[in-house]
C-alpha positions as CSV (number, residue, x, y, z in Angstrom):
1,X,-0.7,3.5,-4.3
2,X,-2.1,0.0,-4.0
3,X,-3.9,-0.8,-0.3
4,X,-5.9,-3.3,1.7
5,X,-9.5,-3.1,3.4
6,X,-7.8,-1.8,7.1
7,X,-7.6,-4.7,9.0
8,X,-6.6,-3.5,13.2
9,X,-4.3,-6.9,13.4
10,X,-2.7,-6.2,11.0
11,X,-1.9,-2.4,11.7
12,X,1.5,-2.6,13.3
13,X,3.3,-4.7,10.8
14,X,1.8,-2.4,7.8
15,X,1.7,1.6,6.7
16,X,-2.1,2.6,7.5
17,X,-3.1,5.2,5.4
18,X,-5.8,7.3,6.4
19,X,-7.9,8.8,3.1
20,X,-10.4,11.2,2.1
21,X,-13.4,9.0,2.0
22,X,-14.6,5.1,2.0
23,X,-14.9,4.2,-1.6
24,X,-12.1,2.3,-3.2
25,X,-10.6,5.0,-4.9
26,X,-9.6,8.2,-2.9
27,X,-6.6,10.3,-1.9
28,X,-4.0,9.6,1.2
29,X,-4.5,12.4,3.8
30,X,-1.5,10.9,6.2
31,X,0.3,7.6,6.8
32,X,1.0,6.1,9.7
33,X,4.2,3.3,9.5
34,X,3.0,0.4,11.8
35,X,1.7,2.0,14.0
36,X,1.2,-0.2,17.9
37,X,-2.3,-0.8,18.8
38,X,-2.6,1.7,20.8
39,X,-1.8,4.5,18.2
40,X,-4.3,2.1,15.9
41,X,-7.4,2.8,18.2
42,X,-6.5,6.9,18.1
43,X,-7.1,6.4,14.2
44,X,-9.8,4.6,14.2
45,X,-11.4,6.7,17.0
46,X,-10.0,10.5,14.9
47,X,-11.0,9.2,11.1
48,X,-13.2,5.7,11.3
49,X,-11.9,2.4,10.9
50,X,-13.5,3.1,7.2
51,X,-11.0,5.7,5.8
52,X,-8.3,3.8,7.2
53,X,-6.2,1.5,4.7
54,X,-3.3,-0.7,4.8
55,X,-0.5,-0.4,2.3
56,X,0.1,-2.9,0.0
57,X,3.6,-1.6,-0.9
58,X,2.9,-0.7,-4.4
59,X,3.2,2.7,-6.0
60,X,2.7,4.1,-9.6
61,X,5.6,7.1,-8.9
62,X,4.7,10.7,-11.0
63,X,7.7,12.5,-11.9
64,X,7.1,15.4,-9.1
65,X,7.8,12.5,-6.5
66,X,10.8,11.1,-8.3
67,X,12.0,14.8,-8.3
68,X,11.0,15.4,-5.0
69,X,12.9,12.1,-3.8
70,X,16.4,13.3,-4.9
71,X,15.5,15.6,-1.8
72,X,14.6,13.5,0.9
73,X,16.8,12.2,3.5
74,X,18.0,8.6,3.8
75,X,17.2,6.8,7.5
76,X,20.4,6.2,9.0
77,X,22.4,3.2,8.0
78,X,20.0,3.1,4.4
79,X,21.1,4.1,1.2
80,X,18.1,5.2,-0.1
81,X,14.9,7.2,0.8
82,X,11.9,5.5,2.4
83,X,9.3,5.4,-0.7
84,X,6.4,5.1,2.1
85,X,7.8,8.4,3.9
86,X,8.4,10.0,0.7
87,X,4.3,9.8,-0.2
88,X,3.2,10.9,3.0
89,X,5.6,13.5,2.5
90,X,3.9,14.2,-1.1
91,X,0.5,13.9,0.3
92,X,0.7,17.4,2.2
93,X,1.0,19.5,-0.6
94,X,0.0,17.0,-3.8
95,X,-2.9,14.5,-4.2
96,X,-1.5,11.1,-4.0
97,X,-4.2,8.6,-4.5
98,X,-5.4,5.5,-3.4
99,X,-6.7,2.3,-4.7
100,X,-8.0,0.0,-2.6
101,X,-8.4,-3.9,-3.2
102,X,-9.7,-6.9,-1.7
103,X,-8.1,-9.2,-5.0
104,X,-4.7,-10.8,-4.7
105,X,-1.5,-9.5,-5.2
106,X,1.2,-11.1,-7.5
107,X,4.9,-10.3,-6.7
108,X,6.4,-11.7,-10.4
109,X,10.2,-11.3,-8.9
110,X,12.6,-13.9,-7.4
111,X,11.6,-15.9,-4.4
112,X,14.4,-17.4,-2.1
113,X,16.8,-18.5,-5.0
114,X,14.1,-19.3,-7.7
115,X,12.4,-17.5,-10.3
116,X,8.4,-17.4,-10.1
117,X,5.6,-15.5,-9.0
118,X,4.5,-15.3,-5.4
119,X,0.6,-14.0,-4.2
120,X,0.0,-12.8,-1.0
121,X,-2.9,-14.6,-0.1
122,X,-3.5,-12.6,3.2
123,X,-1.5,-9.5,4.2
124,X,2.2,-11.2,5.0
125,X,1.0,-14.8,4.1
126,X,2.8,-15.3,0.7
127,X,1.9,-18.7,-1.4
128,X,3.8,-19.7,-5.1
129,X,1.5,-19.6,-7.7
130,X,1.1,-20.7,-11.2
131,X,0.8,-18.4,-14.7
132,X,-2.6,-19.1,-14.9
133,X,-4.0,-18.4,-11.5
134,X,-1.6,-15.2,-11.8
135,X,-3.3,-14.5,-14.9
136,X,-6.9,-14.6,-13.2
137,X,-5.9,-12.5,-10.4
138,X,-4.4,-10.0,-12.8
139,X,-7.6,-9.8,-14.4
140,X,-9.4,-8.9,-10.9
141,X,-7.0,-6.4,-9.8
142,X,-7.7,-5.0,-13.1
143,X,-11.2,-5.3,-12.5
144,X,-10.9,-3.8,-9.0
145,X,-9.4,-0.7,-10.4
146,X,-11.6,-0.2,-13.8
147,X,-14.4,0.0,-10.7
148,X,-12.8,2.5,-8.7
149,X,-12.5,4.8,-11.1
């Protein structure tokens, strides 16, 4: 799964995953979904503000979890399963691990009714972009995980 550096104003409108260690790869212990500030201060006081991440909302899924998701219930009112809940399900009993980056993130899918790529500049501050700045950022997402491993 794909995260952020934790960012506390950020908490309640994003997952906050709480990992195994501080580097920028590691494994997600729990996740919180946007949690209040209040609940966002218990974290940081239980684990450190350091093995705390936000989700980006982007998952490599194994096959285990696609199995495992034919199993899990649907919120009311939602035809489908939850993929956040579903991996902090996983995370109890498999390793589900975490990449953290600091580099842009490209969304290549539709935005409002036109085709093109959006970046989110800051957590929930998208921004169009063109196919060669999405090409650079590719590269240091790339970059960032080559690192963490």
């Amino acid at each position: 799964m794909l995260t952020r550096p934790f960012d506390a104003e950020q908490a309640p409108h994003r997952g906050v995953i709480v990992t195994t260690g501080t580097t920028a790869l590691e494994q997600m212990i729990t996740m919180v979904e946007k949690p209040d500030p209040t609940r966002a201060r218990q974290l940081i006081d239980q684990h450190g503000a350091d093995r705390l991440r936000l989700l980006e909302g982007r998952f490599k899924i194994s096959p285990e979890l696609l199995t495992e998701l034919r199993h899990v219930p649907s919120p009311t009112g939602c035809p489908e399963p939850r993929l956040s809940t579903a991996l902090a399900m996983h995370a109890r009993t498999s390793a589900v691990r975490v990449v953290t980056t600091g580099s842009l993130v490209i969304d290549l899918g539709r935005q409002g009714n036109r085709a093109g790529a959006s970046v989110t500049v800051s957590p929930g501050r998208p921004a169009t972009l063109s196919a060669k700045r999405a090409a650079a950022v590719l590269v240091g997402i790339d970059r960032d995980l080559t690192a963490a491993r």
